[in-house]
LONUKE-899783 format. One line per field, with one value per atom (N, C-alpha, C): atom name; x, y, z; residue number from 0. Coordinates in Angstrom, 2 decimals, always signed. Example, Ala and Ser with C-alpha at 12.3 -4.5 7.8 and 13.67 -1.06 7.14 Angstrom:
residues 2
at: c(N_CA_C_N_CA_C)
px: c(+13.19_+12.30_+13.20_+12.85_+13.67_+12.90)
py: c(-5.69_-4.50_-3.30_-2.25_-1.06_+0.03)
pz: c(+7.80_+7.80_+7.80_+7.08_+7.14_+7.87)
i: c(0_0_0_1_1_1)
***
This chain:
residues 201
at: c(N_CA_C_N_CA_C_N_CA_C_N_CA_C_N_CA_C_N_CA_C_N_CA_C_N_CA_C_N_CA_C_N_CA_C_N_CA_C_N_CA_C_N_CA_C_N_CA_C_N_CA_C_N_CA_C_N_CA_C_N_CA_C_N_CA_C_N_CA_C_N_CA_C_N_CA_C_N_CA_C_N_CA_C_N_CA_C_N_CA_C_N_CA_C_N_CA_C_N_CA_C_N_CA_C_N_CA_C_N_CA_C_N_CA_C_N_CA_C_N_CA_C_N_CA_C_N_CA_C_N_CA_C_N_CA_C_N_CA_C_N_CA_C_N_CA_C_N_CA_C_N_CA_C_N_CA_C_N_CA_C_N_CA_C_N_CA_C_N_CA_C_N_CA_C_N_CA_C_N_CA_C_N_CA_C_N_CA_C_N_CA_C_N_CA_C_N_CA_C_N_CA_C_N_CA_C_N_CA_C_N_CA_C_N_CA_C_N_CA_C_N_CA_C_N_CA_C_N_CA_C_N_CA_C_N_CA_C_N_CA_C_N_CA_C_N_CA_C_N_CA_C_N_CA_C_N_CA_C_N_CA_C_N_CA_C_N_CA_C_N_CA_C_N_CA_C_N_CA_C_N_CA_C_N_CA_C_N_CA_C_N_CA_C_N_CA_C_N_CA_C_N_CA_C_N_CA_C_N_CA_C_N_CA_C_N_CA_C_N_CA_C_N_CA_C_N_CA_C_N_CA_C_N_CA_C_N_CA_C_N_CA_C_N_CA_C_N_CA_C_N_CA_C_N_CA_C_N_CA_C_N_CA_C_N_CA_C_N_CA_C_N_CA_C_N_CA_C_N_CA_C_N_CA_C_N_CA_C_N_CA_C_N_CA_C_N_CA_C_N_CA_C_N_CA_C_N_CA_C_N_CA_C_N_CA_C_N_CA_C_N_CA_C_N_CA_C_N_CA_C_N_CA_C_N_CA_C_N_CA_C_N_CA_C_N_CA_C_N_CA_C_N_CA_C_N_CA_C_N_CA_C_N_CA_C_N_CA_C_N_CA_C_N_CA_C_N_CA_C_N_CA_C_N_CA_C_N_CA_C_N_CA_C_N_CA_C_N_CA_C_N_CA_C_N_CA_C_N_CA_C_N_CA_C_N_CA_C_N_CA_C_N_CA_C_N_CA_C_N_CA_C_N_CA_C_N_CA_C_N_CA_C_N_CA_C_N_CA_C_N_CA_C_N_CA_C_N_CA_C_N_CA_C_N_CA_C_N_CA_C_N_CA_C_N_CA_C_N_CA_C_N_CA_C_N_CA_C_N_CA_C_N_CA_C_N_CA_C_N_CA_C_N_CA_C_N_CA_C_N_CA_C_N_CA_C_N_CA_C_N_CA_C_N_CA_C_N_CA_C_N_CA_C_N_CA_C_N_CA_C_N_CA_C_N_CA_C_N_CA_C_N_CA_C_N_CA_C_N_CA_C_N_CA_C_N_CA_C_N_CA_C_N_CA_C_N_CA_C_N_CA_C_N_CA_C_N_CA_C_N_CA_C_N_CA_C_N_CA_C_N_CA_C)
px: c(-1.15_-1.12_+0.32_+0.61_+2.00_+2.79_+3.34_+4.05_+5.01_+4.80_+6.26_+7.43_+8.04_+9.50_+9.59_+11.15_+11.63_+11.47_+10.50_+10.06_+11.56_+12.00_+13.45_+13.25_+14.46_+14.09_+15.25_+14.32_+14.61_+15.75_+16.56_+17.48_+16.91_+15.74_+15.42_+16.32_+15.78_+16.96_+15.96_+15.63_+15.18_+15.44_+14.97_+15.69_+15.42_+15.69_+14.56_+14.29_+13.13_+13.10_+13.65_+15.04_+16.06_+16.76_+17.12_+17.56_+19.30_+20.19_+21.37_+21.81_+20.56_+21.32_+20.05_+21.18_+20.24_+20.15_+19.95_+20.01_+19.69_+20.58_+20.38_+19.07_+18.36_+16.73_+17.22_+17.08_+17.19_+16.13_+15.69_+14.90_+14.22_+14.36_+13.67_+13.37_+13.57_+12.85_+11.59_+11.16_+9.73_+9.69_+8.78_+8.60_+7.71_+8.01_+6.80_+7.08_+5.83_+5.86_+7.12_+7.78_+9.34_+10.05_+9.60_+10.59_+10.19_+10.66_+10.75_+11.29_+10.81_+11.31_+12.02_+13.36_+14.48_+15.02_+14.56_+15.24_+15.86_+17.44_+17.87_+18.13_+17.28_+17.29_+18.75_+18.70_+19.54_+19.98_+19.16_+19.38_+18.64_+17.42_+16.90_+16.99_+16.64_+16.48_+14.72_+14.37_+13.00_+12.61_+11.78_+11.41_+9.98_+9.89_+8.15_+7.93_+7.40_+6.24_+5.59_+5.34_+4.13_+2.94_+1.69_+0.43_+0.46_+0.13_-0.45_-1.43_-0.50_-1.32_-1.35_-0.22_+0.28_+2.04_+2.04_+3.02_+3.75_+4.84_+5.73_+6.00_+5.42_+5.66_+6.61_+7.74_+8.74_+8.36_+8.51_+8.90_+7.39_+6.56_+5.42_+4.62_+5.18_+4.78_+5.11_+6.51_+7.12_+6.80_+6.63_+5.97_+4.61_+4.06_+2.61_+3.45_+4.20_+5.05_+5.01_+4.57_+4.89_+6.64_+6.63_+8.07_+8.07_+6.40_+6.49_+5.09_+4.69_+2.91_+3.21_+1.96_+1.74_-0.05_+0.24_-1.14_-1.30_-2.69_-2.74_-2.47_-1.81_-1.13_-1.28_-2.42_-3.00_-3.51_-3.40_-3.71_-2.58_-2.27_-1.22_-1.91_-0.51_-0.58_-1.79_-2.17_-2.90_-4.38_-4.35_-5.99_-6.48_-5.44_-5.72_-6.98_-7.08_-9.03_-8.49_-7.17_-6.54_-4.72_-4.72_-3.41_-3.34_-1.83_-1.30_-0.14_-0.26_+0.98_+1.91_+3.43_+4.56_+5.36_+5.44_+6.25_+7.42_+8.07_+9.35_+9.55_+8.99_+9.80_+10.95_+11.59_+13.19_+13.30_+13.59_+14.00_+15.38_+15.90_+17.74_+17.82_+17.81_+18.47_+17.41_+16.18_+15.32_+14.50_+14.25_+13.96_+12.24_+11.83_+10.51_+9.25_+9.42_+8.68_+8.31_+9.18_+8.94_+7.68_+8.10_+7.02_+5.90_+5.73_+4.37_+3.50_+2.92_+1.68_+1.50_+2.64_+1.98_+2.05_+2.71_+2.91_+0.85_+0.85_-0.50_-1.74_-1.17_-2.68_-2.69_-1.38_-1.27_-1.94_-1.37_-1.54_-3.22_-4.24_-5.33_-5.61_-5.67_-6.45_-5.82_-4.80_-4.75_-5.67_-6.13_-7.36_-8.85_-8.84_-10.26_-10.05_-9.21_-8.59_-9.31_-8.38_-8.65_-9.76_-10.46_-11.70_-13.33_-12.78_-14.24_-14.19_-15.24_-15.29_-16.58_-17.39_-17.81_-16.86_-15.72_-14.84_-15.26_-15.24_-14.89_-13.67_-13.00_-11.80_-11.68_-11.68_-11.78_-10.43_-10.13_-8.85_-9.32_-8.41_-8.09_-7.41_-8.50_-7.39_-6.06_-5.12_-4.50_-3.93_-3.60_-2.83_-1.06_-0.73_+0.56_+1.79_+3.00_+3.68_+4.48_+5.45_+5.99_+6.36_+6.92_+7.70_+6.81_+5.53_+4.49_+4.33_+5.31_+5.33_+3.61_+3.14_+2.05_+2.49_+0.93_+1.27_-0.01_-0.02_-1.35_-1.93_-3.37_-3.92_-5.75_-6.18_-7.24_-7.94_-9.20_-10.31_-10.85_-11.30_-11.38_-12.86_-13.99_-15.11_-16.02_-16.96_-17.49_-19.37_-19.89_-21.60_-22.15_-21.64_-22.54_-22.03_-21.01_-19.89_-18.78_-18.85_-17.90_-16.58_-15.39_-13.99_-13.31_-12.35_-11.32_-9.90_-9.76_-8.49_-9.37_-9.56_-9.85_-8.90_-7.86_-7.49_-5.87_-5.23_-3.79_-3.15_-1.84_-1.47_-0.04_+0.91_+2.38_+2.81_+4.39_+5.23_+6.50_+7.10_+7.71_+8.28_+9.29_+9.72_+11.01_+11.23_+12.17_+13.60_+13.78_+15.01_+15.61_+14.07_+14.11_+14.45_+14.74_+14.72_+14.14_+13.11_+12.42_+10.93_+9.69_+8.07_+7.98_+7.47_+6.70_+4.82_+4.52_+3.45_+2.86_+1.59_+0.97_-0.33_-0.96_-2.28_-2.41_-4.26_-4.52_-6.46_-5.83_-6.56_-7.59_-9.02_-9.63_-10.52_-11.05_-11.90_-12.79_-14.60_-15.61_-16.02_-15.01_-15.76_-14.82_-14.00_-13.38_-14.19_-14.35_-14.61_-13.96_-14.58_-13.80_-13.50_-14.12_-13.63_-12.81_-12.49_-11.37_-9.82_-10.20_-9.34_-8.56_-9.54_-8.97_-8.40_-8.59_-8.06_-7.00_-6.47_-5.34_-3.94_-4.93_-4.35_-3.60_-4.10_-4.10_-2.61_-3.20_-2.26_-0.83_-0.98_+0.72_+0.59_+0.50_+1.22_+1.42_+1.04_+1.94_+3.12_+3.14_+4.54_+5.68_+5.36_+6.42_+7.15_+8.50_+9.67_+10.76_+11.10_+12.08_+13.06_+14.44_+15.25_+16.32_+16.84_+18.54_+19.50_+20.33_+21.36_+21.88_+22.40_+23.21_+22.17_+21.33_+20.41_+19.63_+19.23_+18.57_+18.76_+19.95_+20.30_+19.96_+19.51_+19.22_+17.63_+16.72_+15.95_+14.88)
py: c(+23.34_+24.75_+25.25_+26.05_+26.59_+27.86_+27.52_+28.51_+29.86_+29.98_+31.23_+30.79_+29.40_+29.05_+28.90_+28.51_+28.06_+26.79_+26.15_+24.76_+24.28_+22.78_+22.21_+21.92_+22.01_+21.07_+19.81_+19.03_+17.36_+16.72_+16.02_+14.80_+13.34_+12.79_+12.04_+10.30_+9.42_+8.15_+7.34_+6.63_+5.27_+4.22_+3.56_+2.94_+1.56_+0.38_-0.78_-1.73_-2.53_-3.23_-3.83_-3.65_-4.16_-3.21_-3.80_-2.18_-2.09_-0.66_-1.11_-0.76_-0.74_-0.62_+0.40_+1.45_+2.17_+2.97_+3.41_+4.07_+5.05_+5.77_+7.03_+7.15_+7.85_+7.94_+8.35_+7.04_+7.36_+7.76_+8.99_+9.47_+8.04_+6.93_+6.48_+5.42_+5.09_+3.62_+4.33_+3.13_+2.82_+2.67_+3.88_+3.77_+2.37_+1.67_+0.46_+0.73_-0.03_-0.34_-0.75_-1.83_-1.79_-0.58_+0.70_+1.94_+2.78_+3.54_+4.25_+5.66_+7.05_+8.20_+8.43_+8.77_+9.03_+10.62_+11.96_+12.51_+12.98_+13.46_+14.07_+15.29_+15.34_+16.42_+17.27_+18.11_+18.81_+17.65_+17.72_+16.47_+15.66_+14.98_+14.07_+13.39_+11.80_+11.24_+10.88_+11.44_+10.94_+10.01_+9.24_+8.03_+8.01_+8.01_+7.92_+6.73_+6.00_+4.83_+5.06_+4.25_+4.54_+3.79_+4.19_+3.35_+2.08_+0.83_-0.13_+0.34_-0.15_+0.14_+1.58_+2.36_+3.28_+4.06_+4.62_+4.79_+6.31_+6.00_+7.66_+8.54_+9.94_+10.80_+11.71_+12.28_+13.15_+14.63_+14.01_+15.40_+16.32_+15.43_+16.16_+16.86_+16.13_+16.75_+17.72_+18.01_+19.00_+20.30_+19.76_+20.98_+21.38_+20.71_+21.59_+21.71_+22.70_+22.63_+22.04_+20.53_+19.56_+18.94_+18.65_+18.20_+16.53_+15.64_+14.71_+14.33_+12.98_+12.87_+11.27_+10.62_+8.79_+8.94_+8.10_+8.56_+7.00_+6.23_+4.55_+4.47_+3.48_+2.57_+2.66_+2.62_+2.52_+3.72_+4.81_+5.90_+7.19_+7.73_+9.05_+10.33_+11.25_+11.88_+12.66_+13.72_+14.36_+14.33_+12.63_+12.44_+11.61_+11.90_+10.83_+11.05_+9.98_+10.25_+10.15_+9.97_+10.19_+10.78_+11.56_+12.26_+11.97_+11.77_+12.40_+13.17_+14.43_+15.23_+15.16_+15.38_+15.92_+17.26_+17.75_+19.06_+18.57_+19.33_+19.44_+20.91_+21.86_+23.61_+23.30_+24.68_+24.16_+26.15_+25.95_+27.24_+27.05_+27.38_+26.46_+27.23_+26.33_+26.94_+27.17_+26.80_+27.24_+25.65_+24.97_+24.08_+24.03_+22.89_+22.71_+22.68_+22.17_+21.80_+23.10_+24.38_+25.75_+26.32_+26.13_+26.54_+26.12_+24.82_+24.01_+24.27_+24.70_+25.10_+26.48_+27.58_+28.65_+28.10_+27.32_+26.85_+26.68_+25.30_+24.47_+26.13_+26.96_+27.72_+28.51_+29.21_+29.80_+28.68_+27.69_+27.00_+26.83_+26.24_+26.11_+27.31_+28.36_+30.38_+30.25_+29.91_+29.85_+28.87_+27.95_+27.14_+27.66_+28.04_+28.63_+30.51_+30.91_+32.03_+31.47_+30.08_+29.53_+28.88_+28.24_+27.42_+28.23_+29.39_+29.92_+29.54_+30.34_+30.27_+29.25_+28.59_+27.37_+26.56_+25.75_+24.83_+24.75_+23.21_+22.68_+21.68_+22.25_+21.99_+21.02_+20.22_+18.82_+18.32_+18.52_+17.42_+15.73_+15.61_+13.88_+13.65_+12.19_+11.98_+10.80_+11.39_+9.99_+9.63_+10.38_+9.71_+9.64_+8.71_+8.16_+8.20_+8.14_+7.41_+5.93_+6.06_+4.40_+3.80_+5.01_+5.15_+6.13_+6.27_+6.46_+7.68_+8.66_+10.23_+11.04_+11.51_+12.43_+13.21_+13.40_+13.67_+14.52_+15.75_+16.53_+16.20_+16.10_+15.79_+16.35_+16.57_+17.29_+16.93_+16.50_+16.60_+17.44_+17.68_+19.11_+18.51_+19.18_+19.01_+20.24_+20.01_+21.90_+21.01_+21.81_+21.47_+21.53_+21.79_+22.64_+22.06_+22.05_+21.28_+20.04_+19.77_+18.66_+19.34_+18.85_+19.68_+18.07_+18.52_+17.64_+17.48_+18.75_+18.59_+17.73_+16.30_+15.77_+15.71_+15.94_+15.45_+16.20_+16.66_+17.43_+17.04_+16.97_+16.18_+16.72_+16.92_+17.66_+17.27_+16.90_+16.81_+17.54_+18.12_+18.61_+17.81_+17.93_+17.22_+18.30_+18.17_+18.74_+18.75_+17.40_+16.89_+17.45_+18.48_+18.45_+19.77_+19.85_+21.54_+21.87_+20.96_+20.67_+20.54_+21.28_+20.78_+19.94_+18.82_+18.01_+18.22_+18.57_+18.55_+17.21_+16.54_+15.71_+15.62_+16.02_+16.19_+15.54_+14.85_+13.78_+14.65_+14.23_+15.01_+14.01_+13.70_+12.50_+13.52_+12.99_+12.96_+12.78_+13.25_+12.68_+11.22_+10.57_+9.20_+8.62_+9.26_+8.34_+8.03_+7.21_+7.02_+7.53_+8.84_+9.04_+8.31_+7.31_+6.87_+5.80_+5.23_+4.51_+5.09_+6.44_+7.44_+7.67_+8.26_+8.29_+7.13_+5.87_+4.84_+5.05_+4.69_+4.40_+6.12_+7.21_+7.90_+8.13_+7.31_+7.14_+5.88_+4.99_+3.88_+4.42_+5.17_+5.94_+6.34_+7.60_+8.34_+7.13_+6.37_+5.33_+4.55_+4.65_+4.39_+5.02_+6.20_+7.67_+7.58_+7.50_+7.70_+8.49_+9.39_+9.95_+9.85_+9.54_+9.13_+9.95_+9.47_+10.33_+9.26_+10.46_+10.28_+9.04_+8.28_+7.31_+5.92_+5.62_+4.94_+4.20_+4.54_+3.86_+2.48_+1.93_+0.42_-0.40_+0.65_-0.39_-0.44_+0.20_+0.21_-0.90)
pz: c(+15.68_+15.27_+15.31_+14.33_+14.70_+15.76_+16.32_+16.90_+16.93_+18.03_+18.01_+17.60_+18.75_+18.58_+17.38_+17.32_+15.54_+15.55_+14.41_+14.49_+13.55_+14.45_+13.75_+12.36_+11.56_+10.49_+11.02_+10.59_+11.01_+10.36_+11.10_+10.23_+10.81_+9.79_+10.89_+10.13_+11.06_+11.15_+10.97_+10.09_+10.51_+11.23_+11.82_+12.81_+12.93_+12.46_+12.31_+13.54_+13.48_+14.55_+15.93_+15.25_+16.21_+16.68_+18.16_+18.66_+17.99_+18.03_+17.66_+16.32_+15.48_+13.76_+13.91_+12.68_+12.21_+10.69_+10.01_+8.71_+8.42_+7.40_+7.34_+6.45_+6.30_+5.40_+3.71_+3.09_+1.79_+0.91_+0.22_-0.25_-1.08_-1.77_-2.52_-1.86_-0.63_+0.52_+0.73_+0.77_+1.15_+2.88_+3.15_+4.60_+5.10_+6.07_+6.71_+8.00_+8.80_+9.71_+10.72_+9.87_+10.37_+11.27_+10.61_+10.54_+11.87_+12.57_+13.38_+12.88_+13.36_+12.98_+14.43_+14.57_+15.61_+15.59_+16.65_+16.75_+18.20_+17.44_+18.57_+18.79_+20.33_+21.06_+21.54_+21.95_+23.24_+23.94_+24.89_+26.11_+25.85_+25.35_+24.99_+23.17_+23.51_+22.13_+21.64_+21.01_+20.79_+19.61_+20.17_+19.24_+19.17_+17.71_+17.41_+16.17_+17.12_+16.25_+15.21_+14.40_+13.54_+14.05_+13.93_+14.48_+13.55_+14.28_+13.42_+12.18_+10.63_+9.73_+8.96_+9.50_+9.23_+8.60_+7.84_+7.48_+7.42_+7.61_+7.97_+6.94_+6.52_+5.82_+6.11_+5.48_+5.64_+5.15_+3.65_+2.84_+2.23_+2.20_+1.66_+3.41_+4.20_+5.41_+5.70_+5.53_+5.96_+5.01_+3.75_+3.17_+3.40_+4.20_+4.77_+6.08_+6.61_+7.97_+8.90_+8.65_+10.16_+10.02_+11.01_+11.04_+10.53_+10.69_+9.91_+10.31_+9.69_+9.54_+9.51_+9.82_+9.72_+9.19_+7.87_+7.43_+6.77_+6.85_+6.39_+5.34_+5.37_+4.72_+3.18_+3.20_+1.81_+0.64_+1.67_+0.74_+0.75_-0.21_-0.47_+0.02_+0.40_+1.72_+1.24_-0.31_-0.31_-0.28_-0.07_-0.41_+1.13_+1.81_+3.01_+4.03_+4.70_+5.35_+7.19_+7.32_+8.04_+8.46_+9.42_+9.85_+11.10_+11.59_+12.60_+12.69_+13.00_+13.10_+14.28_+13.31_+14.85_+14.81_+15.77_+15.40_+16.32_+16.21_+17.69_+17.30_+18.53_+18.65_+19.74_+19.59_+20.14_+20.37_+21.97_+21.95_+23.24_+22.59_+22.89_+24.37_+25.39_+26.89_+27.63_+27.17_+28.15_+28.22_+29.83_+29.87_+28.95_+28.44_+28.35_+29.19_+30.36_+31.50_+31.64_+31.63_+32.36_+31.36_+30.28_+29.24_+28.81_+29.38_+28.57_+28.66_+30.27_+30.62_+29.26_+29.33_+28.98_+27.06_+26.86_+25.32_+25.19_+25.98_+25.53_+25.97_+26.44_+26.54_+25.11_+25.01_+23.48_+22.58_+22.67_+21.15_+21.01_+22.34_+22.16_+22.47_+22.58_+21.87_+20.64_+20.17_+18.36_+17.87_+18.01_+17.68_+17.93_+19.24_+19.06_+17.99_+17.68_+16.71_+15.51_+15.13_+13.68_+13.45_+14.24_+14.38_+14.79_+15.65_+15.84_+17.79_+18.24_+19.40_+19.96_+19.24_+19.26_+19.42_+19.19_+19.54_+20.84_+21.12_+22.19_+22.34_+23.35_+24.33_+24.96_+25.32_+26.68_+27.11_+28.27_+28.65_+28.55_+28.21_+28.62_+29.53_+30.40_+31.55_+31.44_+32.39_+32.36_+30.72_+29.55_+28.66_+29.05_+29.02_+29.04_+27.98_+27.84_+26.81_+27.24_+26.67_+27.31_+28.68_+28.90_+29.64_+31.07_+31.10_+31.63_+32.44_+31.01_+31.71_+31.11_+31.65_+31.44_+30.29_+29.35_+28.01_+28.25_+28.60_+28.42_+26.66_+27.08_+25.90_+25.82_+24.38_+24.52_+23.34_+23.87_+22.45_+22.23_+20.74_+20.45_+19.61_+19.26_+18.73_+18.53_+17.70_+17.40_+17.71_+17.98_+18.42_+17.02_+15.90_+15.01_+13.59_+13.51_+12.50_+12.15_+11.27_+11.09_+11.73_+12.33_+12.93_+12.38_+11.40_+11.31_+12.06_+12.73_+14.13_+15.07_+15.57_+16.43_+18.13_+17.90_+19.14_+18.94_+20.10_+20.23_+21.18_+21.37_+22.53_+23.03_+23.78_+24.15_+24.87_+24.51_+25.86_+25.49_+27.05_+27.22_+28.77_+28.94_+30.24_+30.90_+32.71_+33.30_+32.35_+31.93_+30.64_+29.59_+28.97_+27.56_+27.52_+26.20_+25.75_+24.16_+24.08_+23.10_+23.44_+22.71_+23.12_+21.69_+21.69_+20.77_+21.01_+20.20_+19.68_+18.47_+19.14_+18.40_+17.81_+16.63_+16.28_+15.55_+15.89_+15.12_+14.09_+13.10_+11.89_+10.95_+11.06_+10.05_+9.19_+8.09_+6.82_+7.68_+6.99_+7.44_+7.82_+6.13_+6.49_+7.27_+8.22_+9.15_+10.68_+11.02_+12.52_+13.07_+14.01_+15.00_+16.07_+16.81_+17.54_+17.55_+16.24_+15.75_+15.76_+14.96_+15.32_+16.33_+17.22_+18.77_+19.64_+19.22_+20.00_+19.20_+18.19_+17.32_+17.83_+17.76_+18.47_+19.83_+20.84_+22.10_+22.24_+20.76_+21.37_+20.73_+19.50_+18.90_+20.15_+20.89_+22.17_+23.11_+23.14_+24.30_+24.26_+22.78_+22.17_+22.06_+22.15_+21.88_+22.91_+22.67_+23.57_+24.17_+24.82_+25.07_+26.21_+25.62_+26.28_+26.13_+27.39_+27.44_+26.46_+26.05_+25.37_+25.25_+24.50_+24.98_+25.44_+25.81_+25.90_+25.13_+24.03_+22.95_+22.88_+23.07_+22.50_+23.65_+25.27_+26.42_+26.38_+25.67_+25.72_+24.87)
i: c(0_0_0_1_1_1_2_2_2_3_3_3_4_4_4_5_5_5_6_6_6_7_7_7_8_8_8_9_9_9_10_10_10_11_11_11_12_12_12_13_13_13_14_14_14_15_15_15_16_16_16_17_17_17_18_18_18_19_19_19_20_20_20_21_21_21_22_22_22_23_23_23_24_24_24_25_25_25_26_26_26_27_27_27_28_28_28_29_29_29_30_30_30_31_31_31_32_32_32_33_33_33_34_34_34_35_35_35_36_36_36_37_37_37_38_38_38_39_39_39_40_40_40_41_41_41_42_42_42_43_43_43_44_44_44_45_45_45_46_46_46_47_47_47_48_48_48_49_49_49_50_50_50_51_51_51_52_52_52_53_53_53_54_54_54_55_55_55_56_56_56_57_57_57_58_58_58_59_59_59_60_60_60_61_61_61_62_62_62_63_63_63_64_64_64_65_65_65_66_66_66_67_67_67_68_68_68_69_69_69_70_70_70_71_71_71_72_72_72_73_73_73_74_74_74_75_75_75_76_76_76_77_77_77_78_78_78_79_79_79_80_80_80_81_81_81_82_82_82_83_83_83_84_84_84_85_85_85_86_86_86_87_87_87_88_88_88_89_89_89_90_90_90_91_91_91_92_92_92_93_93_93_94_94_94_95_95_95_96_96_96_97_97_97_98_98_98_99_99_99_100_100_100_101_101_101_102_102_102_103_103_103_104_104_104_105_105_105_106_106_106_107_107_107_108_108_108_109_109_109_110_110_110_111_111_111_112_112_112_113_113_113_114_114_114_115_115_115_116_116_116_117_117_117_118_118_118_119_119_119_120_120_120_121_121_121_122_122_122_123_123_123_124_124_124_125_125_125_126_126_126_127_127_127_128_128_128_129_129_129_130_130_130_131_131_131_132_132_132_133_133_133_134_134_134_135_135_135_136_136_136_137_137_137_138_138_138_139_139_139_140_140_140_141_141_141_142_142_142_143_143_143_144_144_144_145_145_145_146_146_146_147_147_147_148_148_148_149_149_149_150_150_150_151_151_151_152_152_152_153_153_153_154_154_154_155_155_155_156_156_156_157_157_157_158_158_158_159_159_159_160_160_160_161_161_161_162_162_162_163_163_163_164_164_164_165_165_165_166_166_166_167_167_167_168_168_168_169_169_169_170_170_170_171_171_171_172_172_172_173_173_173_174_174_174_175_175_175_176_176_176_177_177_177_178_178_178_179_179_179_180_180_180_181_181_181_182_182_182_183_183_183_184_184_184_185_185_185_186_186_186_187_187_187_188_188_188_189_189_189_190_190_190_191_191_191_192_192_192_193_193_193_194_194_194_195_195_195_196_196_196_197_197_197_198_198_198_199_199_199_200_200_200)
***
């Protein structure tokens, strides 16, 4: 869901397999698996995976206002039977950690706002990223209706001065619980590091 802060606009980097080299994003490459989306923070560097079988959207993402999307492989962004979204808000000088709690309560009352007060809410326990910092995370489901926002997820750290936001979005005929694993295993991949670090990692 979108926010108050000013959501960034991105310079993002591809970054390939190997640690060390990297490239600037040329509008006419073909995103793969290979590729990594790289941004930098304030004080942190963040690195986001694509899920096995998935591929990185920029520009058509950003024009529905995410900061970027991984949608399979095989199908184009507008017809896809699956999403996952990223944002990065940025409110310059004020740590993240201080804000998250009150970020993640705003953002889920803007969902039950947009969705109806049937939504159901659920924490998840225990989701991780790589580096095995706590990633509050939440399934979301309606008693009554199909809900294509399945699952939302945030980090913010003592480090940062940036909240990332992650939502994972399917079509009917997707399995949700395919979904949600594939969801679970991108956030364990997601990285954020200090400055300068990337190439030890």
């Amino acid at each position: 869901m979108k926010k108050n802060f000013a959501i960034l606009t991105l310079l993002w980097i591809l970054l390939l397999s190997f640690a060390g080299i990297s490239f600037t994003k040329d509008q006419d490459q073909e995103f793969t698996d290979d590729n990594v989306a790289f941004y930098e923070g304030k004080s942190l560097d963040y690195v986001v995976y694509p899920p096995r079988g998935f591929k990185l959207i920029i520009d058509e993402a950003m024009g529905d206002g995410y900061s970027m999307a991984f949608i399979p492989d095989s199908q184009d962004y507008k017809n896809t039977s699956a999403l996952i979204s990223v944002n990065i808000f940025s409110n310059a000088g004020t740590r993240r950690s201080d804000l998250l709690d009150q970020f993640i309560v705003e953002d889920t009352a803007e969902m039950r706002d947009f969705y109806g007060d049937e939504i159901l809410i659920r924490p998840v326990d225990s989701v991780l990223n790589f580096h095995n910092e706590i990633l509050p995370t939440f399934f979301l489901d309606d008693k009554e209706d199909f809900l294509p926002h399945v699952m939302s997820s945030y980090y913010g750290s003592a480090d940062s001065e940036e909240i990332l936001t992650f939502e994972l979005h399917i079509g009917e005929s997707y399995p949700r619980f395919e979904a949600e694993k594939i969801f679970i295993d991108f956030l364990r991949q997601f990285k954020a590091l200090k400055h300068g670090t990337l190439g030890d990692r």
